[in-house]
C-alpha positions as CSV (number, residue, x, y, z in Angstrom):
1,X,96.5,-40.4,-84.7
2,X,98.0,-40.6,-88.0
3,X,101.7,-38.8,-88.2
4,X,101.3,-37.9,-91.3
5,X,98.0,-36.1,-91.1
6,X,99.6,-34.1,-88.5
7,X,99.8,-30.5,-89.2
8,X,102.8,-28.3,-86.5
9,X,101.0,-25.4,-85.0
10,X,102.4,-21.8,-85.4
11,X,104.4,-20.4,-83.4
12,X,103.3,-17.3,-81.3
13,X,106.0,-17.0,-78.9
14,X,107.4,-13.4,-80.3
15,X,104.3,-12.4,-81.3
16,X,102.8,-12.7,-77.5
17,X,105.5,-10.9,-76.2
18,X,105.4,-8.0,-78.6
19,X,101.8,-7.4,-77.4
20,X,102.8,-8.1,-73.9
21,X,105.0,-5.0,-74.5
22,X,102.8,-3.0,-76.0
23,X,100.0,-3.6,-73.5
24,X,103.1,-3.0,-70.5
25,X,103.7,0.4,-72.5
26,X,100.6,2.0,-72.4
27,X,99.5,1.1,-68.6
28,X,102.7,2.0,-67.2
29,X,102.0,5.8,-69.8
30,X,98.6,5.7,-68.0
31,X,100.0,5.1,-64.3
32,X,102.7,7.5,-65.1
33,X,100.0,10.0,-65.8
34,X,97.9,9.2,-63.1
35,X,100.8,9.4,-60.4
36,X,104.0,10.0,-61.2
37,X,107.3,8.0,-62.0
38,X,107.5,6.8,-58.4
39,X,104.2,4.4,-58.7
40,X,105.8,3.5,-62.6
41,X,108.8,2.4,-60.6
42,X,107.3,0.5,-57.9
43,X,105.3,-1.1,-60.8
44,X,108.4,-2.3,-62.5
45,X,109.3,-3.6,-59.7
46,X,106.5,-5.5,-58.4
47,X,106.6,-7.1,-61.9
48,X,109.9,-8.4,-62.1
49,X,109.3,-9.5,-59.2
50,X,106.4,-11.7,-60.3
51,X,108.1,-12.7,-63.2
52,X,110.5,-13.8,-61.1
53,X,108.6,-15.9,-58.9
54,X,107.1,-17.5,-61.6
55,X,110.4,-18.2,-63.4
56,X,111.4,-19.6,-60.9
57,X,108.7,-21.6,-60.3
58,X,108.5,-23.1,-63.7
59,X,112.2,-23.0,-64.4
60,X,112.9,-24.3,-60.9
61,X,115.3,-22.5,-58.3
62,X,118.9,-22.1,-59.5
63,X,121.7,-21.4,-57.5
């Protein structure tokens, strides 16, 4: 492929997390709701922990 045909493609990286915190926002509002802070907080949890796990799969372990 020609290099100088080649466009660079945009960059979505904040935009992706903005809406990943908006979409966060409103299900954790829903489960809070639904029942109680307790269930928000074992949410919050289980998702750093995920994000963890897959940080540290991508990323590799560190330490």
């Amino acid at each position: 492929m020609d290099e100088r045909t080649r466009q660079t493609t945009p960059e979505y990286t904040t935009s992706a997390l903005f809406f990943i915190f908006i979409n966060m926002l409103w299900i954790f509002g829903v489960v809070w709701v639904n029942w109680g802070l307790e269930a928000v907080a074992i949410a919050g949890v289980v998702v750093n922990h995920l994000i963890t796990l897959l940080d540290n799969r991508i990323n590799g372990e560190k330490g």
